[in-house]
C-alpha positions in Angstrom: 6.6 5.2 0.7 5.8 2.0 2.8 2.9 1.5 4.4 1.6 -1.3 7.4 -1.7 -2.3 7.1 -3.9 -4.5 9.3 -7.2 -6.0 9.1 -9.1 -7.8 11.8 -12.6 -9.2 12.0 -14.8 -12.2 12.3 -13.7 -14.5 9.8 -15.4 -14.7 6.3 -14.3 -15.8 2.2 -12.6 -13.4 0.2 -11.3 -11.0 2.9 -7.6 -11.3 1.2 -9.2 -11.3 -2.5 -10.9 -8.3 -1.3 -8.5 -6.4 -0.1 -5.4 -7.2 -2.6 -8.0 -6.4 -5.4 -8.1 -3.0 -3.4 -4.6 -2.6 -3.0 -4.0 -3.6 -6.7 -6.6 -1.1 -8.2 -4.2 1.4 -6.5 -0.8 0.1 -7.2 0.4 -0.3 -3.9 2.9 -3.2 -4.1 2.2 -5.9 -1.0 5.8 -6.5 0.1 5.1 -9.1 3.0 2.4 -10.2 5.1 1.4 -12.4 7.7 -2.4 -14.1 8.9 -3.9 -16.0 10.6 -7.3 -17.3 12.3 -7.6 -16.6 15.8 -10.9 -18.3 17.8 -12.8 -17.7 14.3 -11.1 -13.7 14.0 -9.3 -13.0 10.5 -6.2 -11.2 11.6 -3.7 -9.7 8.6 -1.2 -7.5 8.8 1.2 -6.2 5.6 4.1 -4.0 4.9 3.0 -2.0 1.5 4.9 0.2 -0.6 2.6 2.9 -2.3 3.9 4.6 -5.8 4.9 7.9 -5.4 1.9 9.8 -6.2 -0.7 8.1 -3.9 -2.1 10.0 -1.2 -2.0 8.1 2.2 -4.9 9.3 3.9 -6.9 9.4 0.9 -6.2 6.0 0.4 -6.4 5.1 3.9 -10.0 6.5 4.4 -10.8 4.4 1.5 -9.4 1.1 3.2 -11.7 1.8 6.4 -14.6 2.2 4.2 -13.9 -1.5 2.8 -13.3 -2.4 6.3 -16.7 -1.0 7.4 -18.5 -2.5 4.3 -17.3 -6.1 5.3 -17.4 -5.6 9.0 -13.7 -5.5 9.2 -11.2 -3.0 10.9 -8.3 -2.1 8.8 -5.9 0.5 9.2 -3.0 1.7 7.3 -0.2 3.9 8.6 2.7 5.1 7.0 5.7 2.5 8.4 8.0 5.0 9.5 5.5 6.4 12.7 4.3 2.9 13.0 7.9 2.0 13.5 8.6 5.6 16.2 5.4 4.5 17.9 6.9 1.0 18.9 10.3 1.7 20.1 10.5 2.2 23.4 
């Protein structure tokens, strides 16, 4: 399954380490990304693939605990509704 995340907050070192080490821990495969530094704000966002057997939300809820431990907001939603919630 593919999966966007996004991460946002003031800018600080090792936000990428931190979060690929994350990601890697789980398997989840980064398949593209894009950042950048916006007025001093760390912005990320990345297409994911998870292996079969993760569990989205699990993993998800574990993501926005890393956010909130590094004063960062990161979400991950599967791709497919973050895909049906931007067509118009």
């Amino acid at each position: 399954m593919k999966a966007i995340l996004t991460v946002v907050g003031k800018d600080q070192v090792g936000i990428i380490a931190k979060v690929s080490s994350f990601l890697a821990e789980k398997n989840i495969n980064i398949l593209d990304l894009s950042q950048t530094i916006m007025d001093g704000y760390f912005t990320m966002m990345m297409m994911t693939e998870l292996p079969e057997t993760s569990n989205l939300k699990e993993t998800s809820d574990q993501l926005q605990e890393l956010g909130h431990a590094n004063d960062l907001t990161i979400t991950f939603r599967n791709a497919e509704l973050y895909k049906s919630m931007h067509q118009l």
